[in-house]
Structures are given as C-alpha cells and as structure tokens.
C-alpha positions as CSV (number, residue, x, y, z in Angstrom):
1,X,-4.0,-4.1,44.5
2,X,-5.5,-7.4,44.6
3,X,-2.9,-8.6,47.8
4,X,-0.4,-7.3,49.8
5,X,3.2,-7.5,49.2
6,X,6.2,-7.7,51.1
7,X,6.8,-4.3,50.8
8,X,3.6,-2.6,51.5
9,X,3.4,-0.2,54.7
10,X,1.9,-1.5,57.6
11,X,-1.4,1.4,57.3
12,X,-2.1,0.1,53.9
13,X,-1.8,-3.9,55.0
14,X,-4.4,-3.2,57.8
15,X,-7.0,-0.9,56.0
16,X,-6.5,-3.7,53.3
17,X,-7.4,-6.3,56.1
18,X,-10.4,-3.9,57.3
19,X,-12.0,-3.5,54.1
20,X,-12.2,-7.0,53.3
21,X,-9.0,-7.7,51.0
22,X,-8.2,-11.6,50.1
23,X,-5.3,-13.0,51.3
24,X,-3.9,-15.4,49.0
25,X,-2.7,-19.2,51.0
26,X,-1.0,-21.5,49.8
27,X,-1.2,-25.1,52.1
28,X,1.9,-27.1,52.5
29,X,0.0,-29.1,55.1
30,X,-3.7,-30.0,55.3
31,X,-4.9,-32.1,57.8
32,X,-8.8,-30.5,57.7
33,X,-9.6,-27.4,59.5
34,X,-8.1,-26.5,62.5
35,X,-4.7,-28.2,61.4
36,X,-4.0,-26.4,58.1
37,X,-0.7,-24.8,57.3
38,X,0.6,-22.3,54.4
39,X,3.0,-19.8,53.1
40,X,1.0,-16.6,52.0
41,X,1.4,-15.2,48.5
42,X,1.2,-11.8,47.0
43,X,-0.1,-11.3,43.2
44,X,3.3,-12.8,41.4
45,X,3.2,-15.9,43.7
46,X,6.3,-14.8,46.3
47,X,6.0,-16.0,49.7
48,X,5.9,-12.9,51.7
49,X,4.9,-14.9,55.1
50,X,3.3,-17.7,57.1
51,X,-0.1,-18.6,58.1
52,X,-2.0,-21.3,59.9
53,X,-5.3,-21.9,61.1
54,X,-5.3,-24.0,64.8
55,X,-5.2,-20.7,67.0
56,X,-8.8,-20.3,65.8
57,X,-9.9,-23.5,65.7
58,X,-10.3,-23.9,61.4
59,X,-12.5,-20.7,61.4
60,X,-10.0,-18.5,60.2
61,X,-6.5,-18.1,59.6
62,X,-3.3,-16.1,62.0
63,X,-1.3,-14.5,59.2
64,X,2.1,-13.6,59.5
65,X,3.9,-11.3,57.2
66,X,6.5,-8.5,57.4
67,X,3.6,-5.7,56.7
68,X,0.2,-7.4,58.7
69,X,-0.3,-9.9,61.4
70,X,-3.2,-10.8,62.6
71,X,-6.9,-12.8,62.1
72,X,-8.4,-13.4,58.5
73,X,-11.7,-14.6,58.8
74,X,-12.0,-17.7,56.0
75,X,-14.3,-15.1,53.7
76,X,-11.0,-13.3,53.2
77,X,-8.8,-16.7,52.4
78,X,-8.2,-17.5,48.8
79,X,-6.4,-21.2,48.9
80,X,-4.2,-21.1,45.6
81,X,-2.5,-24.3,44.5
C-alpha cells in the first residue's frame, strides 16, 4: 500500500502515519507555506479528504480523511499535480 484509501480501517491508517507512509496532496490553493490548501488522494487519484497546512504554521500539514486525522510532518507530504 503506497496510500491510504477511503476505506481503510482506522488501526491501519495510523500505523501507516507512524511508520512514515506518504500522504499524497493535491493543492487547490497555494499561497506559500502556512496558507496552503488540498484535497488528499489515494493511489487511483480519488479524493478521500481534506488537508491544509496553517494550524502548523507551513511545517506540516492537518489531514482530514474518513480513516486518519491528524499531523503529517512535510517528510510524509507528496504534492501531486
């Protein structure tokens, strides 16, 4: 598994955050870091949530999906276009 999906469980999406998995982000809005905006993607290119990176201040991103929520540090953000 290279991403998480929508349907994943909510164990596997954290482990998958703990061990260092990439979460794919797609930016509808870039204003520089600290006033970024995406959708997340899994491995076919479905939105399966939100993220956006003001909360911490451009150093990493507050996903939102149905499985995981949470911090991504920027080593685990892959911007996809």
């Amino acid at each position: 598994m290279t991403t998480i999906k929508a349907d994943t469980d909510s164990v596997t999406a954290v482990w998958f955050s703990i061990l260092g998995g990439k979460f794919r982000i797609r930016l509808s809005q870039d204003d520089g870091p600290g006033r970024r905006i995406g959708e997340v993607l899994d491995d076919s290119g479905n939105v399966i949530g939100s993220a956006q990176d003001y909360t911490y201040g451009g150093k990493g991103f507050a996903v939102h999906t149905q499985p995981f929520g949470g911090y991504v540090p920027m080593e685990q953000v892959e911007f996809v276009y």
